[in-house]
C-alpha positions in Angstrom: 4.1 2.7 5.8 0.0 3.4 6.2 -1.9 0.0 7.0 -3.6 -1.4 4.8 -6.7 -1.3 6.6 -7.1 2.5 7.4 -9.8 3.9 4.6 -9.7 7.4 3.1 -12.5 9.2 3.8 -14.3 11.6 1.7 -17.2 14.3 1.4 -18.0 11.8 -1.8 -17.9 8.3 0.4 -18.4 9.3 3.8 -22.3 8.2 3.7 -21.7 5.0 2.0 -18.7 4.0 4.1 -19.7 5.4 7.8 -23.1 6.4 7.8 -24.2 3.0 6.0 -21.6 0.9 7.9 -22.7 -2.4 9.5 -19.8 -2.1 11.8 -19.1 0.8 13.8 -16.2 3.2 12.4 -13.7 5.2 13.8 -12.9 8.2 11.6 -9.9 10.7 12.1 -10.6 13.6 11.3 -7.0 14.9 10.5 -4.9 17.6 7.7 -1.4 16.7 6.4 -0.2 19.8 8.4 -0.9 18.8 11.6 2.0 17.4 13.8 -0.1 15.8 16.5 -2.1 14.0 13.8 1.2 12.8 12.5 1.6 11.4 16.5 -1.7 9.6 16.1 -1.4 8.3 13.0 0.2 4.9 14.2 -2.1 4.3 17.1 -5.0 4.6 14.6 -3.2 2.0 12.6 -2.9 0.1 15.2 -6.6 -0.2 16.0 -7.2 -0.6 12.2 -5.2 -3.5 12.4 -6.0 -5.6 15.6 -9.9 -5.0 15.0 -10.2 -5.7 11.2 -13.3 -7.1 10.4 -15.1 -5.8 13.4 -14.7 -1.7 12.9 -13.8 0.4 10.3 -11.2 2.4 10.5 -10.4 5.5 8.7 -9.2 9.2 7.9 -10.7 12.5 7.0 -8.6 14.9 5.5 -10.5 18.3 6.9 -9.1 20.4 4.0 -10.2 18.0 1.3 -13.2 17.4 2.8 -14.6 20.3 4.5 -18.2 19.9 4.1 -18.1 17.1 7.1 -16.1 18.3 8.9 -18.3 21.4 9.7 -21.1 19.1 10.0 -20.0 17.0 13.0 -18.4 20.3 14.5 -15.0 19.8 14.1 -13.1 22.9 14.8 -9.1 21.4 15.6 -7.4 18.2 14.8 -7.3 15.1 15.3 -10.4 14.7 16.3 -11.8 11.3 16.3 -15.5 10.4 16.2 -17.0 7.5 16.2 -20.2 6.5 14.3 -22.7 3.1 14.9 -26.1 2.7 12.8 -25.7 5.8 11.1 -25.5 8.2 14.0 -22.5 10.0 16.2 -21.9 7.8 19.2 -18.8 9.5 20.9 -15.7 12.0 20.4 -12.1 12.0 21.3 -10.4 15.5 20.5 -6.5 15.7 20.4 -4.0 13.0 20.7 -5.7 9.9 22.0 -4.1 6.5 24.1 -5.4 3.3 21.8 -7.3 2.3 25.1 -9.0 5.4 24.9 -10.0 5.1 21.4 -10.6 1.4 21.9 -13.1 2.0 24.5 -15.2 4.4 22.1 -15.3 1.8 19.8 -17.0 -0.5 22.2 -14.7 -3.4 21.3 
């Protein structure tokens, strides 16, 4: 079962929910297809779930949203980016540890 506290991210919301955020956010850029987004899926939960309140946590579906994913470069998936006061602060392509992830966060 998906947590809770992992937020779908869209071409629609993406300014609102990341760009705008207060908190810095971890998105996933990911695609229903992809096996070793399936593998990351739980550590991203994971992160979602221990650091509620202080992050944002949440997924990109690259074939539902295109339009960002072209903007921030993503080419393969997972990716995961991380975004503070608007801006890109750091990138994790392919399947990541949580420390790894954690440490991008800056939490």
């Amino acid at each position: 079962m998906a947590s809770a506290n992992v937020l779908s991210f869209t071409d629609q919301n993406f300014e609102a929910e990341v760009l705008k955020s207060n908190v810095p956010v971890l998105v996933d850029f990911t695609a229903t297809w992809c096996g070793p987004c399936q593998r990351l899926a739980p550590i991203v939960e994971k992160i979602a779930d221990e650091y509620a309140g202080k992050v944002k946590v949440g997924k990109l579906d690259i074939d539902d949203a295109p339009e960002m994913a072209r903007k921030y470069g993503v080419r393969s998936v997972p990716t995961c980016i991380v975004f503070e006061g608007g801006a890109k602060k750091g990138s994790q392509l392919g399947v990541a540890k949580k420390e790894e992830l954690v440490k991008l966060l800056g939490v």
